[in-house]
C-alpha positions in Angstrom: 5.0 4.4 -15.6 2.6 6.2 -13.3 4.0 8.7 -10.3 2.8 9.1 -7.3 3.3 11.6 -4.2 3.0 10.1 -0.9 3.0 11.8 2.3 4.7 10.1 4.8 3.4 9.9 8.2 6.3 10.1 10.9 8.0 13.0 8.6 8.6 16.6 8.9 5.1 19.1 8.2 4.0 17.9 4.6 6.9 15.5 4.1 6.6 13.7 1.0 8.0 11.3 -1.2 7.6 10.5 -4.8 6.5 7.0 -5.9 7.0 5.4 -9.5 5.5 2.3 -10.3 5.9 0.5 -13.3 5.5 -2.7 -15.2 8.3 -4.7 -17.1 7.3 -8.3 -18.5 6.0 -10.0 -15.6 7.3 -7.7 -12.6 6.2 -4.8 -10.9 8.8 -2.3 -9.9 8.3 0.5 -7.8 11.1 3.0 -7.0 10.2 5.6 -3.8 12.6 8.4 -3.1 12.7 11.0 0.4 14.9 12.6 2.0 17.6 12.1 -0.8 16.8 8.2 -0.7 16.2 6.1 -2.7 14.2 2.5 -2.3 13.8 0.0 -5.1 11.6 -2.6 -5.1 10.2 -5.3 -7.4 7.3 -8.3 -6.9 5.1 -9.9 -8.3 2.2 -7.4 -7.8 2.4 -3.6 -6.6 1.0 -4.0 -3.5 3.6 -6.4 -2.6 6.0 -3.7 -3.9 4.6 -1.0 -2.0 5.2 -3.8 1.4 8.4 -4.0 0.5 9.0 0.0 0.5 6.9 0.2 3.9 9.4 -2.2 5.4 12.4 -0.4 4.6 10.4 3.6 5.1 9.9 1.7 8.9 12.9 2.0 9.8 12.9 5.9 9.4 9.6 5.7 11.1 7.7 6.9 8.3 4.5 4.8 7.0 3.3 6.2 3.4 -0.7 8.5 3.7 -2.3 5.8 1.1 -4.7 3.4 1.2 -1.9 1.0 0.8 -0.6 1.3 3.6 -3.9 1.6 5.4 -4.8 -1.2 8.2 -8.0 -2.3 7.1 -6.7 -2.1 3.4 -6.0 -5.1 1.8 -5.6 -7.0 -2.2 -7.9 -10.0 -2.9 -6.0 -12.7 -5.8 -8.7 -11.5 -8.1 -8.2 -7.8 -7.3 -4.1 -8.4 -7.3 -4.5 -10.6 -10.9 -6.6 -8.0 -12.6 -4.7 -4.9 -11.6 -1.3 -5.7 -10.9 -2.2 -5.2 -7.2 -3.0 -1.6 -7.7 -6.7 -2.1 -6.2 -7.5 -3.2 -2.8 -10.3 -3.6 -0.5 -11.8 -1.6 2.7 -12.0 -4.4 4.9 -14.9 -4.3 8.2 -14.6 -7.0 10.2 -17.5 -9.5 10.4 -18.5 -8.2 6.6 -17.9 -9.5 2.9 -15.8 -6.8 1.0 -17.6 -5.6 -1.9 -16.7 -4.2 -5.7 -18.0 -0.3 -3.5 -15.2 -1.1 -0.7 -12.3 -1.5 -3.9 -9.7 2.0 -3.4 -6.3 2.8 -5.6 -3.9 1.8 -3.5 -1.6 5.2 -4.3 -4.8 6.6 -3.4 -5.3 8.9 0.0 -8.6 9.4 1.7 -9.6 10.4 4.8 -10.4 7.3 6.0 -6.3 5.7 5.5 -5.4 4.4 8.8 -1.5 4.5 8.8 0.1 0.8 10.2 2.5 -0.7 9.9 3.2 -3.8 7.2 2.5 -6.4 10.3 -0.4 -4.6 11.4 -2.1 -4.4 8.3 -1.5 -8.2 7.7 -2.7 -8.8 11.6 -6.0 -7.1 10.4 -6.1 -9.1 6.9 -6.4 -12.6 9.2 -8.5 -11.5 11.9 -11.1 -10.1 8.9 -11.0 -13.7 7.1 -11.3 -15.1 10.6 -14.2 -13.1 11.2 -16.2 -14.1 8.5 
């Protein structure tokens, strides 16, 4: 079980929430509370999780400060197979990802470009497109 603290764009000054992800036979669970919330959810992989959360944080209009939830972040099936989806890649359009562009996806930096769970997947095709 691993715990994370997320802040949450959208939020009050410094808002936060607290992340736990954690494995059980062949699911991933994650469990985000805020704001005396809580979200549950479970997938195959933790990035998938982590969507899942986004979708339902959306509708507060808050979007999690994490490379996760970054636009130009996203899993390969090798990346998602070897680490339960906890690794992604920085994505540039027009250019290969590379084992230097892989990033936590719990992970802030200041490069994290806050979007939505659409917009992230919008940038996911047009990079494959662009290759």
């Amino acid at each position: 079980m691993e715990v994370h603290k997320i802040y949450l764009i959208g939020g009050e000054d410094d808002e936060a929430a607290e992340f736990i992800a954690s494995e059980q036979e062949d699911r991933c669970s994650l469990v985000c509370t805020y704001r005396g919330k809580r979200i549950e959810a479970s997938a195959d992989d933790f990035f998938d999780a982590l969507c899942e959360v986004r979708r339902q944080l959306q509708t507060d209009g808050l979007i999690p400060f994490c490379y996760g939830a970054s636009l130009n972040v996203f899993p390969s099936a090798m990346s998602r197979q070897m680490s339960s989806g906890l690794s992604a890649y920085r994505l540039t359009l027009g250019k290969q990802a590379l084992r230097a562009d892989l990033v936590q996806i719990f992970a802030e930096g200041h490069d994290v470009i806050p979007a939505s769970v659409e917009h992230q997947q919008q940038f996911f095709d047009d990079w494959l497109k662009s290759l």
